[in-house]
N, CA and C atoms as an extended XYZ file, in Angstrom:
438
Properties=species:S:1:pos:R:3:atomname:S:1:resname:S:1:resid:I:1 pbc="F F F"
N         0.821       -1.196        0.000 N   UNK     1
C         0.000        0.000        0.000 CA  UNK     1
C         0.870        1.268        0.000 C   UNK     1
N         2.264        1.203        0.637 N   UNK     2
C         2.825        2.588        0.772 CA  UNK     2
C         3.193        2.852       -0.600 C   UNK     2
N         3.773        2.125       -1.261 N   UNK     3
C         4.005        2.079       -2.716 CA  UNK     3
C         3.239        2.488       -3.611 C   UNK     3
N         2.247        2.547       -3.205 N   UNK     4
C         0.666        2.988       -4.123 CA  UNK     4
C         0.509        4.591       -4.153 C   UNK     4
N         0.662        4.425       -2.667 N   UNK     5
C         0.767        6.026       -2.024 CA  UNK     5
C         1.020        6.627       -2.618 C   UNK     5
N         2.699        6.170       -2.907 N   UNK     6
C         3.558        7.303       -3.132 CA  UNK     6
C         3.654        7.532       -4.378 C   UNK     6
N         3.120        6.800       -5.444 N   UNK     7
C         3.414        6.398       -6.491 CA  UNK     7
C         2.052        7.455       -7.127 C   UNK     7
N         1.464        7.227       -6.596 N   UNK     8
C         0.198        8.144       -6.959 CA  UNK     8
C         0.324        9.653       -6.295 C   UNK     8
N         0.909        9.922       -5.178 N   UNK     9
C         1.104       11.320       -4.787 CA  UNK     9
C         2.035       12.310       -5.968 C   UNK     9
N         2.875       10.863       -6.137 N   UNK    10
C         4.353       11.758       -7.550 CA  UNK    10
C         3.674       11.986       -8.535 C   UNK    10
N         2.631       10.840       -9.038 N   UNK    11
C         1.804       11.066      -10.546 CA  UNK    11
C         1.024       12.103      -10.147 C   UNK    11
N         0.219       12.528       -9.499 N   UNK    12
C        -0.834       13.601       -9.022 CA  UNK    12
C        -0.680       14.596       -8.806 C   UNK    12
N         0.447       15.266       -7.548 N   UNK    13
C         0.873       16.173       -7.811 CA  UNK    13
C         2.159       17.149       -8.738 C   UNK    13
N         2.435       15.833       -9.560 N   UNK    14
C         4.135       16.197      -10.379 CA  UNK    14
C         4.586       16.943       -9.435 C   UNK    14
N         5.342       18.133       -9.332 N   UNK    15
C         6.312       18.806       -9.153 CA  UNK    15
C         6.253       19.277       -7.466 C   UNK    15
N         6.142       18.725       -6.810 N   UNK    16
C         5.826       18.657       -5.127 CA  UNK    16
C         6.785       20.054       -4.581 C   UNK    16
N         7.568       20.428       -5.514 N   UNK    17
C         8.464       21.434       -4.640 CA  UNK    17
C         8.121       22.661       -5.375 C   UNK    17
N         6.834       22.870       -5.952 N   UNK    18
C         6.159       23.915       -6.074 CA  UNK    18
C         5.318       24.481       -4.691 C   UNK    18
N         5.150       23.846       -3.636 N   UNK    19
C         4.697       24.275       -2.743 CA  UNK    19
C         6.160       24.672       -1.641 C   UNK    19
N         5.289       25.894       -1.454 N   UNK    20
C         6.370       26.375       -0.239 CA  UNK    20
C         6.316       25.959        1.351 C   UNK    20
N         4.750       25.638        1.515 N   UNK    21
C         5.131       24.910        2.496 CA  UNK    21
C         3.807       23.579        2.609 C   UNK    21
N         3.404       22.778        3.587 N   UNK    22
C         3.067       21.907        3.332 CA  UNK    22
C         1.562       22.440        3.931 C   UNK    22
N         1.182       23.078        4.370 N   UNK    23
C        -0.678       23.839        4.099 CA  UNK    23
C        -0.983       24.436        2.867 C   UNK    23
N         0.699       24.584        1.754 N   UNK    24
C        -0.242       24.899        0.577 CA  UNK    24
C        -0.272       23.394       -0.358 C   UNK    24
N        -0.022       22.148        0.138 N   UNK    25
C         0.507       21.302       -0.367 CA  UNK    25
C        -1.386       20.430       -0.213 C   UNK    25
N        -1.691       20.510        1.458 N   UNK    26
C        -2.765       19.812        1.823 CA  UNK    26
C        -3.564       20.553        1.261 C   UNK    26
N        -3.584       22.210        1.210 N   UNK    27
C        -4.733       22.690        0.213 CA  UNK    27
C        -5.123       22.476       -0.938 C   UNK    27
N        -4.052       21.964       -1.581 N   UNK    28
C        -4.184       21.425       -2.936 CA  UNK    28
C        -4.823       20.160       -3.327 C   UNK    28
N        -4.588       19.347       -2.289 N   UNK    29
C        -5.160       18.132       -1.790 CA  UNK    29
C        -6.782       18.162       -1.642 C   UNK    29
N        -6.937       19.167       -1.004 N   UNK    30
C        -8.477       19.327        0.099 CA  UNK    30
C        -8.306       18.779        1.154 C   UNK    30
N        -7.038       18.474        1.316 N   UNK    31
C        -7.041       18.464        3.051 CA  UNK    31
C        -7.082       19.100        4.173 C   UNK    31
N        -7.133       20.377        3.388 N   UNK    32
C        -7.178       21.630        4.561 CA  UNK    32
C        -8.506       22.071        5.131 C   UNK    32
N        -8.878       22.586        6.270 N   UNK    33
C       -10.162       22.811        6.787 CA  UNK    33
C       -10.906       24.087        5.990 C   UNK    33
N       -12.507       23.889        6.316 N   UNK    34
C       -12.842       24.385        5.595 CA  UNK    34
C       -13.076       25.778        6.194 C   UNK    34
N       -13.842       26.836        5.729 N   UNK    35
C       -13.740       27.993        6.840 CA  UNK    35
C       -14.781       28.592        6.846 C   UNK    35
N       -15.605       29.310        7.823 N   UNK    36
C       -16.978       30.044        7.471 CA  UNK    36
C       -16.440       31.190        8.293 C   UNK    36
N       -16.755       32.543        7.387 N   UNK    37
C       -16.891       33.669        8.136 CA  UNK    37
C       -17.629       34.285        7.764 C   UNK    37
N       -18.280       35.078        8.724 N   UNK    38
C       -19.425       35.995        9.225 CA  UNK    38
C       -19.228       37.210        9.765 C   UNK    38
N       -19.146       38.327        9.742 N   UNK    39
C       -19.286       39.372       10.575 CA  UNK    39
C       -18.203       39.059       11.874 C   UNK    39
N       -17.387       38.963       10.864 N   UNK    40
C       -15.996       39.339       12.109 CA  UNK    40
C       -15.753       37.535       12.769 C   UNK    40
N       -16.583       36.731       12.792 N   UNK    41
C       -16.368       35.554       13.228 CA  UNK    41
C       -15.531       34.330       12.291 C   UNK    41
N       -14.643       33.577       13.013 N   UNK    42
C       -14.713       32.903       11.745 CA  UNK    42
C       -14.080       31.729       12.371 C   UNK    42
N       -14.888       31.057       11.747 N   UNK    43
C       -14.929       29.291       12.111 CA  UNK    43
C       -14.096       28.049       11.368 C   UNK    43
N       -13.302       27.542       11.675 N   UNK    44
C       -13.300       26.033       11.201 CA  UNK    44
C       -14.107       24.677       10.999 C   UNK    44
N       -14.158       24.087        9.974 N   UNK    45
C       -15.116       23.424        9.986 CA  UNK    45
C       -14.787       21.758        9.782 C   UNK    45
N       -15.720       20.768        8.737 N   UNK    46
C       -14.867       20.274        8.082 CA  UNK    46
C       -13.673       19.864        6.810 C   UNK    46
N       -13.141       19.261        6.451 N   UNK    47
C       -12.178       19.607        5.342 CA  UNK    47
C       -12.961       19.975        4.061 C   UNK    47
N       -12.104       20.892        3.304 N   UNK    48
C       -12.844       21.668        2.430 CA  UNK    48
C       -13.338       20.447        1.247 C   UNK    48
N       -12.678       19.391        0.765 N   UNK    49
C       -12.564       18.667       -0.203 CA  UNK    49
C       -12.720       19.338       -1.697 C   UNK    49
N       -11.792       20.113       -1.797 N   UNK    50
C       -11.426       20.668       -3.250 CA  UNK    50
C       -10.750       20.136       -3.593 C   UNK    50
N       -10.149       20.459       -4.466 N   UNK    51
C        -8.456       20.042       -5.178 CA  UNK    51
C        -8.874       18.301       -5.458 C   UNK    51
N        -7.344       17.835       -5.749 N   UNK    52
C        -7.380       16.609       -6.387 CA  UNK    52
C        -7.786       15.084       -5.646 C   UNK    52
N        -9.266       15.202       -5.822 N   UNK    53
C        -9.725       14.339       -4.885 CA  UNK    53
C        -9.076       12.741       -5.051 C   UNK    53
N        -8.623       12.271       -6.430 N   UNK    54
C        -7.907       11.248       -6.160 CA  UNK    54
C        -6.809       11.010       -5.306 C   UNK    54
N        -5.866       12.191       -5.306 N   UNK    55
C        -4.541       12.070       -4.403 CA  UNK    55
C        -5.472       11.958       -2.634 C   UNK    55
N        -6.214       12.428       -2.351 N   UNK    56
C        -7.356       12.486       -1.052 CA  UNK    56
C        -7.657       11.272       -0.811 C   UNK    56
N        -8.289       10.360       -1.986 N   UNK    57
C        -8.525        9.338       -0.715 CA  UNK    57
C        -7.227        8.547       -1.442 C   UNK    57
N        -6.393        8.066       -1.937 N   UNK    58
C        -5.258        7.514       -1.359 CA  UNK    58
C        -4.764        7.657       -0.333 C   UNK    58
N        -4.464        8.536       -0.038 N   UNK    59
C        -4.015        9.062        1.711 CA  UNK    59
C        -4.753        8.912        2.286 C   UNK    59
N        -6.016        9.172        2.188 N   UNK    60
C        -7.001        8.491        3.681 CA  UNK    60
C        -6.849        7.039        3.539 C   UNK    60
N        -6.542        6.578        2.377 N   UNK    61
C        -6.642        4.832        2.431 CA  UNK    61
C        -5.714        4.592        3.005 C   UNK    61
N        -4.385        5.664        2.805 N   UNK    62
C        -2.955        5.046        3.427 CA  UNK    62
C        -2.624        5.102        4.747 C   UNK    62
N        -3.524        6.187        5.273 N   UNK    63
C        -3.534        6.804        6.871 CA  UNK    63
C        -4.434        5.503        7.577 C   UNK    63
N        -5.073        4.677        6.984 N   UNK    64
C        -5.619        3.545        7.716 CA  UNK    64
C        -4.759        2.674        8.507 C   UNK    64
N        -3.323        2.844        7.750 N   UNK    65
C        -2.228        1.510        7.902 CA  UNK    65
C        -2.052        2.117        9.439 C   UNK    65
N        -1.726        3.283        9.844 N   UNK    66
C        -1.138        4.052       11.334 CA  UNK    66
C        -2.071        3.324       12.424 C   UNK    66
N        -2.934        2.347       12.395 N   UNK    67
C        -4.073        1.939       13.317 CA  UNK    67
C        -3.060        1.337       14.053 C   UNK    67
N        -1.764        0.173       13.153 N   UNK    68
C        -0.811       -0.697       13.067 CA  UNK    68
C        -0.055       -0.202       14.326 C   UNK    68
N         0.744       -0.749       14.699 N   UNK    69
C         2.039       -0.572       15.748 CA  UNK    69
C         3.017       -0.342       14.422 C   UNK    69
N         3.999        0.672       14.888 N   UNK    70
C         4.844        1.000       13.613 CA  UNK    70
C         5.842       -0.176       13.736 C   UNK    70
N         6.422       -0.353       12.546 N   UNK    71
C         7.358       -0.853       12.232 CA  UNK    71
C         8.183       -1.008       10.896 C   UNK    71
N         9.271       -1.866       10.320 N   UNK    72
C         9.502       -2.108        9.076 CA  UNK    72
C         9.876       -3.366        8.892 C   UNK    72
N         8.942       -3.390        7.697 N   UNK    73
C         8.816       -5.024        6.790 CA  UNK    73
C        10.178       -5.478        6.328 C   UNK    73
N        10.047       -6.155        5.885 N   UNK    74
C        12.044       -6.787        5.198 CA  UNK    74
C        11.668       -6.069        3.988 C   UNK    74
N        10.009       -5.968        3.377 N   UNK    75
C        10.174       -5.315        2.033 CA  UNK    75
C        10.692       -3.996        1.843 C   UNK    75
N        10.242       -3.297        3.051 N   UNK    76
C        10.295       -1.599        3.284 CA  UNK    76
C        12.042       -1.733        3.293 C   UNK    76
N        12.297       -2.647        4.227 N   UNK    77
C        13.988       -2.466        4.797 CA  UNK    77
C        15.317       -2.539        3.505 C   UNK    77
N        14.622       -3.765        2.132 N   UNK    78
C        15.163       -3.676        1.345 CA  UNK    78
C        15.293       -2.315        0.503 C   UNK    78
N        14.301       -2.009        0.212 N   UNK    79
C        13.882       -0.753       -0.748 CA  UNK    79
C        14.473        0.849        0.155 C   UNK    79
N        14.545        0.645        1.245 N   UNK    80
C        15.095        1.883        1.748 CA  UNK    80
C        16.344        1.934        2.393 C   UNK    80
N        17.171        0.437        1.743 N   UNK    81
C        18.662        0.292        1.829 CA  UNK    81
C        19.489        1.499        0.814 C   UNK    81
N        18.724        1.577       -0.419 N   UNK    82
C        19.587        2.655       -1.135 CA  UNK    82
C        19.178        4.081       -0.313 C   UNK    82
N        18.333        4.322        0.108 N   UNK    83
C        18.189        5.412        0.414 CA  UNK    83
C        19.425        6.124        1.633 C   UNK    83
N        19.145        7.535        1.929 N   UNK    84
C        20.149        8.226        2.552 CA  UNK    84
C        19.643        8.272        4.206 C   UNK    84
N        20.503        7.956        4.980 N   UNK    85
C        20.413        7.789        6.454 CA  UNK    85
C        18.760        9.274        6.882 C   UNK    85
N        19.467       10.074        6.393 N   UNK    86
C        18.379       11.235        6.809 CA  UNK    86
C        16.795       11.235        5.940 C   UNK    86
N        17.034       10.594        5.223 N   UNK    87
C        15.502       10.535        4.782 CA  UNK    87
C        14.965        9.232        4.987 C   UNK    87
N        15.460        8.104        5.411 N   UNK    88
C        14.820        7.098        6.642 CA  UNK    88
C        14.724        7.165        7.534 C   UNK    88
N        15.576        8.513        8.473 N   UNK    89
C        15.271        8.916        9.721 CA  UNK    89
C        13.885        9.568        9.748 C   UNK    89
N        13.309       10.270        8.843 N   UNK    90
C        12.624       11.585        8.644 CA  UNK    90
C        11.214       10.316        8.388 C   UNK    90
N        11.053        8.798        7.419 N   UNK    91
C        10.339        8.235        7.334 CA  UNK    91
C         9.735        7.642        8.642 C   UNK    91
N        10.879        7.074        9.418 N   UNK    92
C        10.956        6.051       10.701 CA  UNK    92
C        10.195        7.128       11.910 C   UNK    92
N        10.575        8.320       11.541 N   UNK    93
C        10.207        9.628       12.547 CA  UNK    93
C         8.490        9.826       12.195 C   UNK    93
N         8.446       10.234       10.958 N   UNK    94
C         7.043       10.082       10.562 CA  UNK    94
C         6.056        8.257       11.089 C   UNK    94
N         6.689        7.509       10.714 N   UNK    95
C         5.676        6.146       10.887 CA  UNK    95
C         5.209        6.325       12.799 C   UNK    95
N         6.265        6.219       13.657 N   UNK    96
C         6.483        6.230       14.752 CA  UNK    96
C         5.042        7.807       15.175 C   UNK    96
N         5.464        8.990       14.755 N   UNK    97
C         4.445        9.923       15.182 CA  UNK    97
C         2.970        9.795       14.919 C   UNK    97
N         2.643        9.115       13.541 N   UNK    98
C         1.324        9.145       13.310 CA  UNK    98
C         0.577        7.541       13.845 C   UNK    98
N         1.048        6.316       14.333 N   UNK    99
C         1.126        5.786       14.893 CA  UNK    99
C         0.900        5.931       16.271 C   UNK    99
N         1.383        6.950       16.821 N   UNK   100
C         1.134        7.135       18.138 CA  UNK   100
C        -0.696        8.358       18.135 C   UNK   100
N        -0.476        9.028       17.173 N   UNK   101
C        -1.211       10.072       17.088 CA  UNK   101
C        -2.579        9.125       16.685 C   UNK   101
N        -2.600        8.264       15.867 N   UNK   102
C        -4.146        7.653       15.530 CA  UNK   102
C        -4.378        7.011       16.820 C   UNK   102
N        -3.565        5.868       17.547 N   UNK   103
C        -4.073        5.745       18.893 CA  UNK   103
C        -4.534        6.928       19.737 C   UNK   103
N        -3.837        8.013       19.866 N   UNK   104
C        -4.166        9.257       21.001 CA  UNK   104
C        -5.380        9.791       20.600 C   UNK   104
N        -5.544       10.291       19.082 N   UNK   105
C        -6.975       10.600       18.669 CA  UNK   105
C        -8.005        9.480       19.261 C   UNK   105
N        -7.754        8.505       19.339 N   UNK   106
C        -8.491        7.014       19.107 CA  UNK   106
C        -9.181        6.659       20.676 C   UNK   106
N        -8.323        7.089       21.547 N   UNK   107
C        -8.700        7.064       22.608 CA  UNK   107
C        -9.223        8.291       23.076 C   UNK   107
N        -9.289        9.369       22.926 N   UNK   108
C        -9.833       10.717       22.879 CA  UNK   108
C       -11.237       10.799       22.422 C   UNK   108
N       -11.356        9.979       21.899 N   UNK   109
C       -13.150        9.216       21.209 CA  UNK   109
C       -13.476        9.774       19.966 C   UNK   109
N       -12.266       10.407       19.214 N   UNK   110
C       -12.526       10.963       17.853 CA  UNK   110
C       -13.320        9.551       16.855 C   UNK   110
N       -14.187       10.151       15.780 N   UNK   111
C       -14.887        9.434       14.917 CA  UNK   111
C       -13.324        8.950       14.011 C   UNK   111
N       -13.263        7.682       13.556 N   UNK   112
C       -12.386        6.516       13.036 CA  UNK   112
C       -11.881        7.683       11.762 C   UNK   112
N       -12.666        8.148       11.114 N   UNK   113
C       -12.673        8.682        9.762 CA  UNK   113
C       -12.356       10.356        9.668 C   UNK   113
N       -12.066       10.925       10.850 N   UNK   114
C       -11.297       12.105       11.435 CA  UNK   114
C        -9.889       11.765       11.977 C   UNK   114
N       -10.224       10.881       12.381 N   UNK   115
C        -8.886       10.502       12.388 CA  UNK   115
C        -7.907        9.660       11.611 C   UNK   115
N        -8.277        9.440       10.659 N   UNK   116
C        -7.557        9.111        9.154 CA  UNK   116
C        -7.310       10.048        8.230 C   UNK   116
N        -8.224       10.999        8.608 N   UNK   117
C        -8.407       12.701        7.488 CA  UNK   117
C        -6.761       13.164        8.026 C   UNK   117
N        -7.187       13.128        9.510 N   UNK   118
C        -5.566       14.096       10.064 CA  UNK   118
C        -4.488       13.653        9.722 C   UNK   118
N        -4.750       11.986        9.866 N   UNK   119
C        -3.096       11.354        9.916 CA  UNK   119
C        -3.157       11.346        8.147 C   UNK   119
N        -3.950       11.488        6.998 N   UNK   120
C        -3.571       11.587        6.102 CA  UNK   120
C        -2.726       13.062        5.646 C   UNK   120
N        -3.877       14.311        6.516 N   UNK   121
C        -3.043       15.479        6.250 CA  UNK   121
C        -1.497       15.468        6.929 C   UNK   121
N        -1.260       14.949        7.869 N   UNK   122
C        -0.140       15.177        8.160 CA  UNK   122
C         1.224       14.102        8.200 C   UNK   122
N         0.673       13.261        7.015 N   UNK   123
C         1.006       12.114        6.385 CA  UNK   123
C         1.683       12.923        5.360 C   UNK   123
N         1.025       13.746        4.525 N   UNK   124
C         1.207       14.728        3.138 CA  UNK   124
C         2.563       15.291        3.456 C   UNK   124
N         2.218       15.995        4.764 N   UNK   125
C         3.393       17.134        5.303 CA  UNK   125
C         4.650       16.187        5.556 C   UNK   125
N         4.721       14.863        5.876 N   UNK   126
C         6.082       14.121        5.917 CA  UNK   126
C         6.423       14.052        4.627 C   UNK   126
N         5.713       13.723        3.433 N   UNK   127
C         6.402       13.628        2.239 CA  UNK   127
C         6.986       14.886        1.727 C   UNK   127
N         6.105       15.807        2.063 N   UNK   128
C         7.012       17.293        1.599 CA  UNK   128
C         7.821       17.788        2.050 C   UNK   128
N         8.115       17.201        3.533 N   UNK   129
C         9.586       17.257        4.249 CA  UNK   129
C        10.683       16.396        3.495 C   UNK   129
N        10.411       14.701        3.087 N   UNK   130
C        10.927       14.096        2.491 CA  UNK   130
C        11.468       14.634        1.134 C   UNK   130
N        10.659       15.229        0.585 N   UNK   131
C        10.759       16.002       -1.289 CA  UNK   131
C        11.713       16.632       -0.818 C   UNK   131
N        11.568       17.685        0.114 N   UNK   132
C        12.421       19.018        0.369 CA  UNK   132
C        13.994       18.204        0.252 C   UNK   132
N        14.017       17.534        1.242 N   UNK   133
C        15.237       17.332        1.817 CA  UNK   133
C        16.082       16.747        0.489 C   UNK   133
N        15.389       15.875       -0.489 N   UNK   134
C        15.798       15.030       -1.840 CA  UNK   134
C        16.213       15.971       -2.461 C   UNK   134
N        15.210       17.084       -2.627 N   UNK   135
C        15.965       18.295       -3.317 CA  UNK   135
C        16.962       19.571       -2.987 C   UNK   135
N        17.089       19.431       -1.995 N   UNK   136
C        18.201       20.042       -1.068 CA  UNK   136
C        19.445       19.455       -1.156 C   UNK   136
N        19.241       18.049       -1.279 N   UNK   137
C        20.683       17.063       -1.404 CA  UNK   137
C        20.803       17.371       -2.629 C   UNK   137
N        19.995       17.184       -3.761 N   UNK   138
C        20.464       17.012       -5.242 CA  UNK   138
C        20.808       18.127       -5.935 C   UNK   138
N        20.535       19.454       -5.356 N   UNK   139
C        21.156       20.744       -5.388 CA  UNK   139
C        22.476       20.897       -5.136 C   UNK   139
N        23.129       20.320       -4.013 N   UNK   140
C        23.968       20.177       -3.434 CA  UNK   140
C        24.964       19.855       -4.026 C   UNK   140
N        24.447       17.902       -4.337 N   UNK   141
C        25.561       17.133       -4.866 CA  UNK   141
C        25.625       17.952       -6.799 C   UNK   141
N        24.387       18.414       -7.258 N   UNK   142
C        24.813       19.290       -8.371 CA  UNK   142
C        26.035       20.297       -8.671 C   UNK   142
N        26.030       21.205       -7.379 N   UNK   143
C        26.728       22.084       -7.169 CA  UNK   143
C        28.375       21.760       -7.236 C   UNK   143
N        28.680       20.649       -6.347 N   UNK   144
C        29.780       20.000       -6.102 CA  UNK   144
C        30.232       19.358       -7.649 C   UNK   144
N        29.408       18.844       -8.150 N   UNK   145
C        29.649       17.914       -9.475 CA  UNK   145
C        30.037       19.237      -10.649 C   UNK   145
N        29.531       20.042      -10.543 N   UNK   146
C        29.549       21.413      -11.511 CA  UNK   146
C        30.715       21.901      -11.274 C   UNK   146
């Protein structure tokens, strides 16, 4: 399933480092809340559901997995052998937080399906930490190679 995820977040949103930060990333999504104002008042509501509703419920489908006790598969462990120490820290950091966070919602007596909305929005915001950092390195090692 993470594979699906991600695979569909890259096809959906192409160019992820067009957002500057990751509330304009979930807005794009419709993961962001929705808003009512009135005469000086102004409310939060529920999520707006604009933007690209396919990339939306992948992530709510994927935010289901966090119910899980975190961990990593031998499949995950192979596939994120090439990867760079700091962006498996930044993954292992993410699995571990939203993991803890769907239990804490969970016991707090939030509805099952609010609490898959969140851990999907802030599921989004780990990958755009992840993008950042890919493109921060590959700037880098550009620079050096140039």
């Amino acid at each position: 399933m993470q594979f699906q995820v991600a695979t569909t977040i890259a096809a959906e949103l192409d160019d992820v480092t067009r957002f500057d930060t990751p509330r304009q990333q979930a807005a794009y999504v419709g993961l962001h809340p929705g808003e009512y104002t009135s005469a000086g008042n102004q409310d939060q509501g529920r999520i707006a559901k604009t933007g690209n509703s396919h990339s939306r419920r992948v992530l709510v489908e994927g935010a289901w997995s966090y119910r899980h006790p975190a961990r990593v598969s031998k499949e995950i462990q192979v596939r994120q052998e090439s990867l760079p120490e700091e962006i498996r820290d930044i993954a292992w950091k993410a699995q571990v937080r939203l993991c803890k966070r769907y239990r804490r919602l969970s016991a707090r007596g939030k509805h099952q399906n609010v609490i898959t909305t969140a851990i999907a929005r802030e599921m989004l915001a780990f990958m755009w930490a992840i993008t950042k950092k890919v493109q921060i390195a590959g700037s880098v090692q550009t620079a050096v190679a140039g």
